[in-house]
C-alpha positions in Angstrom: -2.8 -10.0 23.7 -2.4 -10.0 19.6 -5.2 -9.8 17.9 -4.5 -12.3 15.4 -6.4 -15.3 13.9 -3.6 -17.9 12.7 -4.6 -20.0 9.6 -2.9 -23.0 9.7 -3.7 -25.5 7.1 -2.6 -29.0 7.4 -5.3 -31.7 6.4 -5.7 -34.5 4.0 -4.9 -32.1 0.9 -1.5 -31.3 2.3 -0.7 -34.7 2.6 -0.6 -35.2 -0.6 0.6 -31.9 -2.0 2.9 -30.5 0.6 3.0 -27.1 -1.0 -0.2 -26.6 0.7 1.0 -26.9 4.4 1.5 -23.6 5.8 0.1 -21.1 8.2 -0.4 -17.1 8.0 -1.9 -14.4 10.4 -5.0 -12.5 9.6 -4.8 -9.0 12.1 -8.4 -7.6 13.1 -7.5 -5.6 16.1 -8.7 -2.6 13.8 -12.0 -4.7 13.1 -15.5 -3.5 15.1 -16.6 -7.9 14.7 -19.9 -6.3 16.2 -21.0 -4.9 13.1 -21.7 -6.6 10.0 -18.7 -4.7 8.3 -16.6 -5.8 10.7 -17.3 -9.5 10.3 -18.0 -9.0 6.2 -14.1 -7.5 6.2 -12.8 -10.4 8.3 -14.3 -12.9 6.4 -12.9 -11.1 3.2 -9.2 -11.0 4.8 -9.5 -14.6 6.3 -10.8 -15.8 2.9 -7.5 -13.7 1.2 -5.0 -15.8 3.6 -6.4 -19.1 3.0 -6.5 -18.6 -0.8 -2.5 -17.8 -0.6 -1.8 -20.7 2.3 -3.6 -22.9 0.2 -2.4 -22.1 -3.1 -5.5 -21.5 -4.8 -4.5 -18.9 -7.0 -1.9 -20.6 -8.7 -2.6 -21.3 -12.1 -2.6 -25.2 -13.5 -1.4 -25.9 -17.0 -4.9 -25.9 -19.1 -6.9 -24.5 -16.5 -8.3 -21.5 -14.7 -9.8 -23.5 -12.2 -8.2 -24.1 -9.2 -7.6 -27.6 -8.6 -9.7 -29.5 -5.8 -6.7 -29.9 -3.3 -6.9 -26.1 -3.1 -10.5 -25.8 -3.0 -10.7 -28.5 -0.5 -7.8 -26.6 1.5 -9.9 -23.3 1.7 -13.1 -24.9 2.7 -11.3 -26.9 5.6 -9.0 -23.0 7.0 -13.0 -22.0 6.8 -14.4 -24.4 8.6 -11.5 -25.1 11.2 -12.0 -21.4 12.1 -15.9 -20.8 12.5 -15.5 -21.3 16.6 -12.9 -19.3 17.0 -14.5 -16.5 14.7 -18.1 -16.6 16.9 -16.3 -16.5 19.9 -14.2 -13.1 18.6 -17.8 -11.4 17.6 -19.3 -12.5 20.6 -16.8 -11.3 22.5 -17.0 -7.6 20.6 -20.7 -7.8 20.5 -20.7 -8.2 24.9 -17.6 -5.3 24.8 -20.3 -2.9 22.6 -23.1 -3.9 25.0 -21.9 -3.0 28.3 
């Protein structure tokens, strides 16, 4: 089995800005998701693929701030993926225990 997470974004932002839609794989088969660095460094590389997927980066004429679209985009990979995150460090934290 890979260990990959896939981030697939495709909500209400990239219907209206289609540059948004996308997906990308986050690896953490080298990740120990029973520690708190494990997790921290997860959540750093998840956070790292759904800034690029989403665009957030990208610069807007006038502004340094990314516009809400993006924001909203980030926020939604985040929240889409919380389940799926508990049930990986769950799962490491039970693999650690036994």
């Amino acid at each position: 089995m890979k260990a990959l997470i896939a981030i697939a974004v495709l909500g209400a932002a990239a219907l209206s800005a289609p540059a948004f839609a996308g997906s990308i794989s986050v690896k953490y088969k080298d990740l120990d998701l029973s520690t708190a660095e494990g997790q921290k460094a997860l959540d750093s590389r998840i956070e790292s693929a759904a800034r690029k997927v989403c665009g957030f980066n990208e610069l807007t004429v006038g502004t340094r701030i990314p516009d809400k679209e993006a924001r909203d985009c980030v926020a939604e990979a985040h929240r889409k993926l919380q389940k799926q995150i508990a049930m990986l460090t769950e799962r490491d934290k039970q693999v650690v225990g036994s």
